[in-house]
PyMOL CGO cylinders between C-alpha atoms (Angstrom):
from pymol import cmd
from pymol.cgo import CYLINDER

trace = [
    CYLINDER, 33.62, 26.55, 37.13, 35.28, 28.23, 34.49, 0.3, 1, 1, 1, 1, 1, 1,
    CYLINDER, 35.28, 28.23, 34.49, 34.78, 25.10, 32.29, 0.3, 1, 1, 1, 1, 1, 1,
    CYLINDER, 34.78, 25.10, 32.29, 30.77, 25.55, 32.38, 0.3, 1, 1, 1, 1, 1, 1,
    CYLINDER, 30.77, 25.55, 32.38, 31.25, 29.13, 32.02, 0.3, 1, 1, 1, 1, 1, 1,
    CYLINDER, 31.25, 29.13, 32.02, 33.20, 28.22, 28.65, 0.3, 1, 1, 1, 1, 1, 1,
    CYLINDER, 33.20, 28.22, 28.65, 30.58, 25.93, 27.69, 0.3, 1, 1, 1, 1, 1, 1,
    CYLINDER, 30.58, 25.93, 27.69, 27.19, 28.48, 28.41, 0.3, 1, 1, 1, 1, 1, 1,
    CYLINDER, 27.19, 28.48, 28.41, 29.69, 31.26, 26.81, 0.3, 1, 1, 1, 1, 1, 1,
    CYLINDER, 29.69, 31.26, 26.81, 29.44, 28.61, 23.44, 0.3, 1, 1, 1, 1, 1, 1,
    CYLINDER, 29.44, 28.61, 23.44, 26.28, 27.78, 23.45, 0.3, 1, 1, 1, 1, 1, 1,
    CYLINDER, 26.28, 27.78, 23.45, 24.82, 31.16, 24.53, 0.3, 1, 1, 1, 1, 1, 1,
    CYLINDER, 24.82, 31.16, 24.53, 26.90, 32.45, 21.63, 0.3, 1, 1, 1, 1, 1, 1,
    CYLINDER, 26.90, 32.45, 21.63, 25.75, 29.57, 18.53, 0.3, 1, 1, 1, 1, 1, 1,
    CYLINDER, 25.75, 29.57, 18.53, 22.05, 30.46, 19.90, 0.3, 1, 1, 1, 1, 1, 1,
    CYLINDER, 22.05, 30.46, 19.90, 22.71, 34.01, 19.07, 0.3, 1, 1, 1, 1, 1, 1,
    CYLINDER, 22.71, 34.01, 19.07, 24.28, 33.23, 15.75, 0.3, 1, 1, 1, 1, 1, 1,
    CYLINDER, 24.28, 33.23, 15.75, 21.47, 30.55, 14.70, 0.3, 1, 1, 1, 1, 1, 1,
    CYLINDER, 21.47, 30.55, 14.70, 18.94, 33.39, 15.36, 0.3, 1, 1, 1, 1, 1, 1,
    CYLINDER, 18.94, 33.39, 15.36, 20.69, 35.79, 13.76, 0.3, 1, 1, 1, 1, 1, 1,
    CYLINDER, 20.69, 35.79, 13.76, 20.67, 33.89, 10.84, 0.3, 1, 1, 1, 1, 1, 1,
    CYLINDER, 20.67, 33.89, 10.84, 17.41, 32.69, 10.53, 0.3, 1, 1, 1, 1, 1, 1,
    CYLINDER, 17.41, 32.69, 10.53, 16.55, 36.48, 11.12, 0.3, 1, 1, 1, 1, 1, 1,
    CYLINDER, 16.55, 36.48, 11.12, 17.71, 37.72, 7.97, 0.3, 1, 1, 1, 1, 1, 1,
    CYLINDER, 17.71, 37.72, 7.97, 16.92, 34.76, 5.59, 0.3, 1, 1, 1, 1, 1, 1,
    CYLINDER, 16.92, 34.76, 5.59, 13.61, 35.72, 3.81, 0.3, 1, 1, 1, 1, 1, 1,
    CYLINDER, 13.61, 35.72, 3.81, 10.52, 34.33, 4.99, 0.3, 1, 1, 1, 1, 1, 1,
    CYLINDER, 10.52, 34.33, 4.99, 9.20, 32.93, 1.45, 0.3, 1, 1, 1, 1, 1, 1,
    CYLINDER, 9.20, 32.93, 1.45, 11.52, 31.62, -1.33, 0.3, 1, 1, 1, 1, 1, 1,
    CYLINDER, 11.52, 31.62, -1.33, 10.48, 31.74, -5.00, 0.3, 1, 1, 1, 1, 1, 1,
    CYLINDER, 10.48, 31.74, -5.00, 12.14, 29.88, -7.62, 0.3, 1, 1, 1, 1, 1, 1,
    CYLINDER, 12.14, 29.88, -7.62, 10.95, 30.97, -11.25, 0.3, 1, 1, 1, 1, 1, 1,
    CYLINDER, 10.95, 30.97, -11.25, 11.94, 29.20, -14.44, 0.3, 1, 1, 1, 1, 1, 1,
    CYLINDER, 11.94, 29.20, -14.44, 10.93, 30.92, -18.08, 0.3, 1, 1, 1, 1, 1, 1,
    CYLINDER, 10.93, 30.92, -18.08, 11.62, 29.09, -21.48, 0.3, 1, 1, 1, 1, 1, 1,
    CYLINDER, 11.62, 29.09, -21.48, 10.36, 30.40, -24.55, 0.3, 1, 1, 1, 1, 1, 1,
    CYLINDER, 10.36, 30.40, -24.55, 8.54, 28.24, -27.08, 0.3, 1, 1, 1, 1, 1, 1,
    CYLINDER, 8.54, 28.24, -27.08, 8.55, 29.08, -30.34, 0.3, 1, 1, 1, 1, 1, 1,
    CYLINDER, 8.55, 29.08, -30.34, 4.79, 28.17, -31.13, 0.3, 1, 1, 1, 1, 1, 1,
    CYLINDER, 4.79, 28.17, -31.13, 1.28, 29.58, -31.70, 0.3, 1, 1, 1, 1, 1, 1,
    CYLINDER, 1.28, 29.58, -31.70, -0.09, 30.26, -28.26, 0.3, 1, 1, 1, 1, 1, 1,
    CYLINDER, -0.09, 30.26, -28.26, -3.40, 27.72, -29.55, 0.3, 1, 1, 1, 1, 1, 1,
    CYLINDER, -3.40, 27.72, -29.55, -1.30, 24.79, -30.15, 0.3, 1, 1, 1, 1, 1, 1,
    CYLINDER, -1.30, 24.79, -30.15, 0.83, 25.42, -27.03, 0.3, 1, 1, 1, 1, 1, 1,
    CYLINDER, 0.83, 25.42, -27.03, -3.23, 25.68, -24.91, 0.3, 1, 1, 1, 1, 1, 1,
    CYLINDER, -3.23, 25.68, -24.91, -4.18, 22.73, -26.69, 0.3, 1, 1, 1, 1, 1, 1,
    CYLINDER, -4.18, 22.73, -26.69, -0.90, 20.44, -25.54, 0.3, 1, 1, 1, 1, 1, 1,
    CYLINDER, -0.90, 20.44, -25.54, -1.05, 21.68, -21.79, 0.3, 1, 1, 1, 1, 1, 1,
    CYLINDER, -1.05, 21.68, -21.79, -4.86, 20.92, -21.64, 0.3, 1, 1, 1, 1, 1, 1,
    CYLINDER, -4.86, 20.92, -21.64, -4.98, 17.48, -23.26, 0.3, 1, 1, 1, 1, 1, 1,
    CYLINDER, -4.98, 17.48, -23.26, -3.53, 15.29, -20.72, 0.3, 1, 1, 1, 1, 1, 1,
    CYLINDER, -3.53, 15.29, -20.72, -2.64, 12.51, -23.21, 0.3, 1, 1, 1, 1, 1, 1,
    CYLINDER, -2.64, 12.51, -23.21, -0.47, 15.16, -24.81, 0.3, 1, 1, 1, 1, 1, 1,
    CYLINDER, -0.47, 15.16, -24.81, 1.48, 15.73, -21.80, 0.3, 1, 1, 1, 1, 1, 1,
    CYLINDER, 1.48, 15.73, -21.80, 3.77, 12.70, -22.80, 0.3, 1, 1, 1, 1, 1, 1,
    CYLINDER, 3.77, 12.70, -22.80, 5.48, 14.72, -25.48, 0.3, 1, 1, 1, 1, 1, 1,
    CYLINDER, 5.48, 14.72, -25.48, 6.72, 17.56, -23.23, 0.3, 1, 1, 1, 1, 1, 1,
    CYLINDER, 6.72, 17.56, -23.23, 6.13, 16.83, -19.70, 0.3, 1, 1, 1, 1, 1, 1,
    CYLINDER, 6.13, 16.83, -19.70, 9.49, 15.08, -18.32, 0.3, 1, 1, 1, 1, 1, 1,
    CYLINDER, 9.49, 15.08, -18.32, 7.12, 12.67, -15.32, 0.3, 1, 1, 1, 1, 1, 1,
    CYLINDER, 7.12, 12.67, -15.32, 5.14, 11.51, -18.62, 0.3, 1, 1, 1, 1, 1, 1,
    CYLINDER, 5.14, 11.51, -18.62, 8.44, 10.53, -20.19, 0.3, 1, 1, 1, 1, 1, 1,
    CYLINDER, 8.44, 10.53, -20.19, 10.08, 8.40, -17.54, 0.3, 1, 1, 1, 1, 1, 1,
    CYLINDER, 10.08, 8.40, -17.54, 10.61, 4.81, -17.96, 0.3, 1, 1, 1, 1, 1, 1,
    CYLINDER, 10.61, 4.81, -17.96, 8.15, 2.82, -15.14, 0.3, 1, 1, 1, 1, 1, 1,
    CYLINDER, 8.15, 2.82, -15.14, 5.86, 4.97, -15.17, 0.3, 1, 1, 1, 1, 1, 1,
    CYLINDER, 5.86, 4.97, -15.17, 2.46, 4.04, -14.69, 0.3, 1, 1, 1, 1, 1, 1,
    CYLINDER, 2.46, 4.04, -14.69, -0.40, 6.10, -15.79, 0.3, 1, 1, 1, 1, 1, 1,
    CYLINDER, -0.40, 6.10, -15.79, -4.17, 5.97, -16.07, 0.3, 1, 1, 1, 1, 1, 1,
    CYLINDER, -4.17, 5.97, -16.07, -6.48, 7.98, -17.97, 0.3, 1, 1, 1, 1, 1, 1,
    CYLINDER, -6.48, 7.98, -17.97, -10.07, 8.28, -17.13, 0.3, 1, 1, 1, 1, 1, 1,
    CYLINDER, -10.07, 8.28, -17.13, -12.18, 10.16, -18.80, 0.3, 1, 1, 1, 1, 1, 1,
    CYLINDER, -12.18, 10.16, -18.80, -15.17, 12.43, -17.58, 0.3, 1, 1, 1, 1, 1, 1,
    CYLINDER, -15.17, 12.43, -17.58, -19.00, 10.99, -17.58, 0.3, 1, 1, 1, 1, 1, 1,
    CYLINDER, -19.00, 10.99, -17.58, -19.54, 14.89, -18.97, 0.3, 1, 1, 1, 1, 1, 1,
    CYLINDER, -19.54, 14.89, -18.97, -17.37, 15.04, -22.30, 0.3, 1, 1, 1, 1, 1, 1,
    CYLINDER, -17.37, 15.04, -22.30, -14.87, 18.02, -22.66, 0.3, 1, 1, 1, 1, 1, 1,
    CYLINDER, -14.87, 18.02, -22.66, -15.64, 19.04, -19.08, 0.3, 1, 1, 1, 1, 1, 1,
    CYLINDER, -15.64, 19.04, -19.08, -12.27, 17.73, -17.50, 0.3, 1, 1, 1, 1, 1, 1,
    CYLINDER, -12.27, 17.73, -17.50, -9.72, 15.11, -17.58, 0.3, 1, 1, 1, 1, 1, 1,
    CYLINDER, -9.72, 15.11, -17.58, -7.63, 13.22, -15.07, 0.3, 1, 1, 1, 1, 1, 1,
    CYLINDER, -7.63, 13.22, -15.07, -4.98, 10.59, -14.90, 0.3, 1, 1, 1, 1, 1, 1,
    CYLINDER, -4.98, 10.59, -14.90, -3.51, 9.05, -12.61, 0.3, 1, 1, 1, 1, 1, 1,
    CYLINDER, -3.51, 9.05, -12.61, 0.56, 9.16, -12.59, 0.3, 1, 1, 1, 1, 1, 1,
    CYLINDER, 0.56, 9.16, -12.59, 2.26, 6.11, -10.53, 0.3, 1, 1, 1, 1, 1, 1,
    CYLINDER, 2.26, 6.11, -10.53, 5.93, 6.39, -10.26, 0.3, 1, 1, 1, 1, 1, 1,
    CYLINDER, 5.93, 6.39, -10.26, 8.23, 3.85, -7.68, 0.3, 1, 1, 1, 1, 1, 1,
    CYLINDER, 8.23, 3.85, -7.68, 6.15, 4.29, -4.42, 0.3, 1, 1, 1, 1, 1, 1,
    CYLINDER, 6.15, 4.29, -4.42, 4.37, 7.95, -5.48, 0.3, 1, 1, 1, 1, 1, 1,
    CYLINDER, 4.37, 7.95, -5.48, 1.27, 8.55, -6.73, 0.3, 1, 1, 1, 1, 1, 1,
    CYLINDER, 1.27, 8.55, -6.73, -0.14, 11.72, -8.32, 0.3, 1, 1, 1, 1, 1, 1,
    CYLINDER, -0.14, 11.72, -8.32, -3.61, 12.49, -9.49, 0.3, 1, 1, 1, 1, 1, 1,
    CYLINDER, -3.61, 12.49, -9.49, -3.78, 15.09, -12.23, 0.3, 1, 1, 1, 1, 1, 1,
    CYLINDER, -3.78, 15.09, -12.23, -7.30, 16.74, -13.03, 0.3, 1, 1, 1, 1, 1, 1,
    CYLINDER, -7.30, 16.74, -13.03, -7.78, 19.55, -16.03, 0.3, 1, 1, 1, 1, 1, 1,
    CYLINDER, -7.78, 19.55, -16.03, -11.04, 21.05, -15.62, 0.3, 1, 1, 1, 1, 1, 1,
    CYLINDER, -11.04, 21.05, -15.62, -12.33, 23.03, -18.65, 0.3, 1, 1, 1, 1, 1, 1,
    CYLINDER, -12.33, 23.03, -18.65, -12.69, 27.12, -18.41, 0.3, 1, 1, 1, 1, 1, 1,
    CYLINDER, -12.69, 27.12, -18.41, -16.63, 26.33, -17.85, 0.3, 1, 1, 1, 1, 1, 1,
    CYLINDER, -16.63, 26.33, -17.85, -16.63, 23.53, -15.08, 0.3, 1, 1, 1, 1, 1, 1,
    CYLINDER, -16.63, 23.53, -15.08, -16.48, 25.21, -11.49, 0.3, 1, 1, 1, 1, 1, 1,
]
cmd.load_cgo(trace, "trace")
């Protein structure tokens, strides 16, 4: 009997340590990263926007075996897409211009 007792005592007591824990680890978790770029704030618009720019900068673009497909939009400068295919994921990546909704 004192065995069991042992054993609830352990349990009862890693129950009351898991919760405590998970009580005072923050609810949300936000992970920012900064770099500064030396570089006129036009050119630096004009590279993020143009998705067949995004090979010079973007590390995803850069990576040998990766597949990716542009298509362009039946309404010209309204958006842009590709689609990124790298081992067995696939991403679809759409820019939409300040004026499409």
């Amino acid at each position: 009997m004192n065995r069991v007792k042992g054993i609830l005592f352990v349990f009862a007591g890693l129950f009351v340590l898991i919760t405590v824990i998970s009580l005072l680890m923050p609810s949300d978790s936000v992970v920012i990263r900064s770099l500064l770029i030396n570089a006129d704030k036009k050119e630096i618009l004009r590279n993020v926007s143009d998705l067949k720019q995004w090979h010079n900068w973007h590390p995803v673009f850069a990576t040998d075996g990766t597949f990716i497909t542009y298509c362009d939009s039946p309404i010209r400068h309204e958006s842009a897409c590709c689609n990124i295919r790298y081992k067995d994921k696939a991403v679809h990546v759409e820019v939409l211009s300040a004026d499409s909704s």
